[in-house]
N, C-alpha and C positions, 0 to 999 in steps of 0.2 A: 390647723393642727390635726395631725391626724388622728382617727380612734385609739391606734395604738397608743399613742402619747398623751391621749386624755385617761387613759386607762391606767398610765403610768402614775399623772398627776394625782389622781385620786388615790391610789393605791402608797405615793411617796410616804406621809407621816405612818400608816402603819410598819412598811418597810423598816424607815429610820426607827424604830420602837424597837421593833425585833432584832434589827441588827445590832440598837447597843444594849438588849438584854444580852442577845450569845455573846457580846465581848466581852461584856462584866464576865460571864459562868459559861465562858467557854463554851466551844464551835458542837453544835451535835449533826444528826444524821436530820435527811430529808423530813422523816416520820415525826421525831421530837419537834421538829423546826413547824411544820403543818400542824402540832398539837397547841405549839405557843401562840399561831396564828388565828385558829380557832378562838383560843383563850382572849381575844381581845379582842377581835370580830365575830362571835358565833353566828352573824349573819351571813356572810360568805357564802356565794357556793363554790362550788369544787374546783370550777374552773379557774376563779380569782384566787382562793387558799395558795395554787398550785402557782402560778402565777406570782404571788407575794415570795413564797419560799426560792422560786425560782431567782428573783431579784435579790436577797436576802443572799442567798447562796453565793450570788454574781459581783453582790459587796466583798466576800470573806474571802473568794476563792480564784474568782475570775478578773476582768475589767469592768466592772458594775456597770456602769451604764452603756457603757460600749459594747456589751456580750449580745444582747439581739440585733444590732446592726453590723457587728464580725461575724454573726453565725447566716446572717445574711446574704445566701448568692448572687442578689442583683447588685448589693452596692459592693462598688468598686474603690472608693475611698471613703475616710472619714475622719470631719473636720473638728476639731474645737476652737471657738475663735474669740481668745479671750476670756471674760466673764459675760457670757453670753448664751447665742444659739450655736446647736449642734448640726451641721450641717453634714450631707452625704451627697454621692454623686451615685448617682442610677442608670447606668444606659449613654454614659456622657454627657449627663445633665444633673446640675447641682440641684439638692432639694431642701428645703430648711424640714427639720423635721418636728418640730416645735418643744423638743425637750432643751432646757437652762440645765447649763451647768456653770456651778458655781466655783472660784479662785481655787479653796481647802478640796475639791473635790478632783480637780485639773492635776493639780498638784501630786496626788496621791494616787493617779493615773500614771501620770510619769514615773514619779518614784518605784513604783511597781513594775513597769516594765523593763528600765534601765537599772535596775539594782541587780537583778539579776546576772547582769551581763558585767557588773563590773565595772559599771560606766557611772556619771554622778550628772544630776544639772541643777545648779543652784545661781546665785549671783554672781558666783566668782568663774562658776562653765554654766553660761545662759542657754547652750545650745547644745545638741544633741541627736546624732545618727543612730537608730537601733534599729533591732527586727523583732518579730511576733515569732513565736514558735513554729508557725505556718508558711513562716519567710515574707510574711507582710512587712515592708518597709516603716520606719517609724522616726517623724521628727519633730523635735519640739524646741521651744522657743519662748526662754521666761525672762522679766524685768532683769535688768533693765533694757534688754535688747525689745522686748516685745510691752510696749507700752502700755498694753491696752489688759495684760493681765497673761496666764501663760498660753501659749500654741500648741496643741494639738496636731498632725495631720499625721495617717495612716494610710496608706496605699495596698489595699489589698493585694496579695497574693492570689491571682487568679487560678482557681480548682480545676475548673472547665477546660480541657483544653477545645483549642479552635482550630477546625479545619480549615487549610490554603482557601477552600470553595468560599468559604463565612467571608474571605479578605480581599479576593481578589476573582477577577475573569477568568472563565475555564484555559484560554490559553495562557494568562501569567503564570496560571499553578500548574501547567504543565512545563511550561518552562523552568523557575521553582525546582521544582520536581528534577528534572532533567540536569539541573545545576548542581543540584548537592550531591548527583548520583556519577556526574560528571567533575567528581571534585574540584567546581569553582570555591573560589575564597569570596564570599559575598559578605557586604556592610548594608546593615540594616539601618536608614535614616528615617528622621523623622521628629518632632517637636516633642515636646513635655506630653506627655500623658495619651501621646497615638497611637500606642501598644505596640511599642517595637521589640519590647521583650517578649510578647504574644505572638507574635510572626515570627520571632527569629525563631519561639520553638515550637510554631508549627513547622517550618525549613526544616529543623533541624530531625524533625521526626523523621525525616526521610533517611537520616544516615543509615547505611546498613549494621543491622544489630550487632555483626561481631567486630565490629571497630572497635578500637582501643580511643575512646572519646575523654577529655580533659574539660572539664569548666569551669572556669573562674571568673567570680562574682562578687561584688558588696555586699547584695545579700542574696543569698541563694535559692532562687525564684524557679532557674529550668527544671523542668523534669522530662529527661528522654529515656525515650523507649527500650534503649539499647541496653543487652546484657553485659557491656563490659563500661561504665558509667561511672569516672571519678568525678566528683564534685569538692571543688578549692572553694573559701570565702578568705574576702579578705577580713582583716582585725582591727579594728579602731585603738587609737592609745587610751589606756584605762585613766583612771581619775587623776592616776599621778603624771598624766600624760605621757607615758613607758606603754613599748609593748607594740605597736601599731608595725603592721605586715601588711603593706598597699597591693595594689592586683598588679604592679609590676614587678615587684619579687615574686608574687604565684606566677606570672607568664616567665619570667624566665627559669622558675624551678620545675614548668611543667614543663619546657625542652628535656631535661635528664630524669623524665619519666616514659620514656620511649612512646608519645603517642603519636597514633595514627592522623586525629584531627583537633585542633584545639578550637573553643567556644570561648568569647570572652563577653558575657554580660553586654557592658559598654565600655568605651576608650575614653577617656575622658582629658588624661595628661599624658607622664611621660610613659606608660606603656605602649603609647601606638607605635615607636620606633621600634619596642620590640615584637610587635604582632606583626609588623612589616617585616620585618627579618625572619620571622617563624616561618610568615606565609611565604619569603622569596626562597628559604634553605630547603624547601621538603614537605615542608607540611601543608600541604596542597589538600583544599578542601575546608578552611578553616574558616568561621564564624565570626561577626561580631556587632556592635552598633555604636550611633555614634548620633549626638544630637545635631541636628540642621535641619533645613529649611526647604532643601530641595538639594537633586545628585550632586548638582556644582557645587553647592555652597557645603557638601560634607566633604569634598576634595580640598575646598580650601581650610576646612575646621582640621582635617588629619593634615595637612600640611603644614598648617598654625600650633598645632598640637606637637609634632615631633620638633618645629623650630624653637618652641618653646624649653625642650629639652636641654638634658646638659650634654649634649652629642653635637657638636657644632658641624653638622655639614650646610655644605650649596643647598641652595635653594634645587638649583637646576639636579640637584644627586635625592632631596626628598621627591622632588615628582617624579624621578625615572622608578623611584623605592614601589608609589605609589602605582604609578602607569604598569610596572610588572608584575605588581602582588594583588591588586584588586580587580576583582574577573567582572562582577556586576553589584551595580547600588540598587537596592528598593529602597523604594522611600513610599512612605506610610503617616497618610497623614488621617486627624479627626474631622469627619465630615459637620457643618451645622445643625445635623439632625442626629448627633452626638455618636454614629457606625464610626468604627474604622476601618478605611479600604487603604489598599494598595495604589499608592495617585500615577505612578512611575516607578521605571525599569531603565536602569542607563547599563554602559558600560567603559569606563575609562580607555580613550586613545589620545595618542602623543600626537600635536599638531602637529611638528617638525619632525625632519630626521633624527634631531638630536636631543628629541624628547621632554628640551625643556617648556616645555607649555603644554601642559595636560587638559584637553575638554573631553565631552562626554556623549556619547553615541547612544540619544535618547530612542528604545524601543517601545515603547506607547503613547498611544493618543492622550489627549487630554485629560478625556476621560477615564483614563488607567486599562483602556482594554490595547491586547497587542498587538503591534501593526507592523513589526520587524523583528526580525532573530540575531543573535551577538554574531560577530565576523570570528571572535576570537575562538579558538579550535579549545575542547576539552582538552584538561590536564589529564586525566584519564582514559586512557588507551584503547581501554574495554568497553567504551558507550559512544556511540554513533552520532553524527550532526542531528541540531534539532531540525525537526519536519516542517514543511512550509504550512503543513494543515492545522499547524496549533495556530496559527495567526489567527485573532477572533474577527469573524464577519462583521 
């Protein structure tokens, strides 16, 4: 356990006091709250007083026990697991942090953060998609789906942004670099939690500022640089289950918003058929990600994704979709010592003439540094082949 969380333990039954005196006689300011805490501990010093009211305050106003590990930069997620330990993930590595939390307290987490939104999770909706104000992901999971008491997890919202340098070899991110400036259509892969929404907006920071940029997201995580910067989220059905606006009615309400490049979070169903038609009609340059394994096996995730659709084409008419709209895959995967690098760099070509059998024309070593350049010519008129000198030594 650590200091902080022994510090907490000791401090809990004063806490719980204060908290349900302000609830009896109503909520006051910082000063009144430090006066009632005095009044029960006058041994206190300052540091702890401050400390207690700050907790007190984090019951009434905030996420009570979760507000020092959201205000948190290192951690990346945060777990509750059940009627249990609180867990947190730091640097790509899970941590127990030795604080219990208890069922009534789970509870009332949730209810706080999904009431606002509209949304409800009880026995009859056990489960539940939300966001933090900050655009932190949030989902939970209560009896009778979740056995063991209710589920917690939050996926921080990353502050930080991360330079290309942080993810990959000087020559990927000049490459990178060169792609988004060379309005390639690139898909960001890569497994659960490898930071492909981290990469895609570092890429994406390269667009230049006066483009007319679209994003559409579940929950709205990018933030780019650029002065002309719409930002879509998609909407979950509310309690009564009405209401719900998926990210493939934003892709295609963002074509008749005349943009220059469209961003899509992630493809997950039937939107990729239309990110594929954005990217073959015009809109050269466009973004997005998609979960897999490696370059190949996101060809056949988008491939399995559009067949899945209610758009019944050939097989052999999704891979030519593919083979023409997708310029180059990164894929991004977490290393064992919990870094996220850039593992591969491919680029989609048609085995045959007739295109139906798409593989992929892998440009890095194993090790993620670059050992070849794409064949395929920039969509963009105005930027030059890449250079042989970005290949990394």
């Amino acid at each position: 356990m650590s200091p902080e969380s022994r510090s907490h333990a000791t401090l809990a039954p004063l806490v719980e006091t204060v908290h349900q005196q302000l609830l009896n006689h109503g909520h006051t300011d910082a000063q009144s709250t430090a006066k009632l805490v005095v009044g029960h501990d006058p041994l206190l010093d300052d540091q702890a007083i401050a400390e207690v009211v700050s907790l007190v305050h984090s019951r009434i106003g905030g996420l009570g026990v979760l507000d020092p590990f959201l205000a948190d930069g290192t951690v990346d997620e945060v777990m509750i697991n059940g009627m249990g330990d609180l867990w947190v993930e730091r640097h790509g590595r899970l941590e127990c942090t030795g604080v219990i939390v208890d069922t009534a307290t789970s509870y009332a987490l949730l209810e706080r953060i999904v009431a606002p939104l509209g949304l409800r999770i009880d026995r009859t909706s056990p489960w539940v998609d939300a966001r933090l104000p900050d655009g932190s992901r949030v989902n939970g999971v209560v009896p009778p789906l979740a056995v063991d008491g209710p589920l917690l997890t939050i996926r921080r919202f990353g502050a930080r942004r991360v330079h290309l340098s942080e993810a990959c070899t000087p020559g990927v991110a000049r490459l990178l670099e060169w792609a988004v400036q060379a309005r390639c259509n690139i898909i960001v892969s890569g497994g659960a939690g490898a930071g492909k929404t981290t990469l895609l907006n570092a890429v994406a920071g390269f667009i230049p500022s006066d483009e007319r940029v679209i994003t559409i997201e579940d929950a709205a995580e990018l933030r780019l640089p650029g002065r002309h910067v719409l930002r879509l989220e998609a909407r979950p059905a509310n309690a009564e289950g009405a209401g719900e606006i998926p990210i493939r009615e934003l892709v295609r309400n963002a074509l008749r918003m005349r943009p220059d490049r469209i961003v899509v979070g992630e493809v997950r169903s039937g939107e990729a058929i239309d990110m594929l038609q954005a990217m073959n009609t015009g809109h050269d340059g466009s973004l997005s990600t998609c979960h897999a394994n490696s370059p190949v096996d996101a060809i056949r995730r988008l491939e399995t994704l559009v067949l899945m659709g209610d758009i019944a084409l050939p097989l052999a008419a999704v891979r030519e979709q593919l083979r023409a709209a997708i310029d180059l895959i990164v894929h991004v995967a977490r290393r064992p010592d919990g870094s996220r690098r850039v593992v591969s760099v491919a680029e989609p070509l048609a085995e045959t003439e007739t295109g139906d059998v798409v593989r992929v024309n892998v440009l890095t070593s194993p090790e993620g540094r670059l050992v070849g350049l794409p064949t395929r010519p920039a969509r963009s008129v105005h930027v030059g082949a890449p250079a042989q000198n970005w290949i990394d030594a």
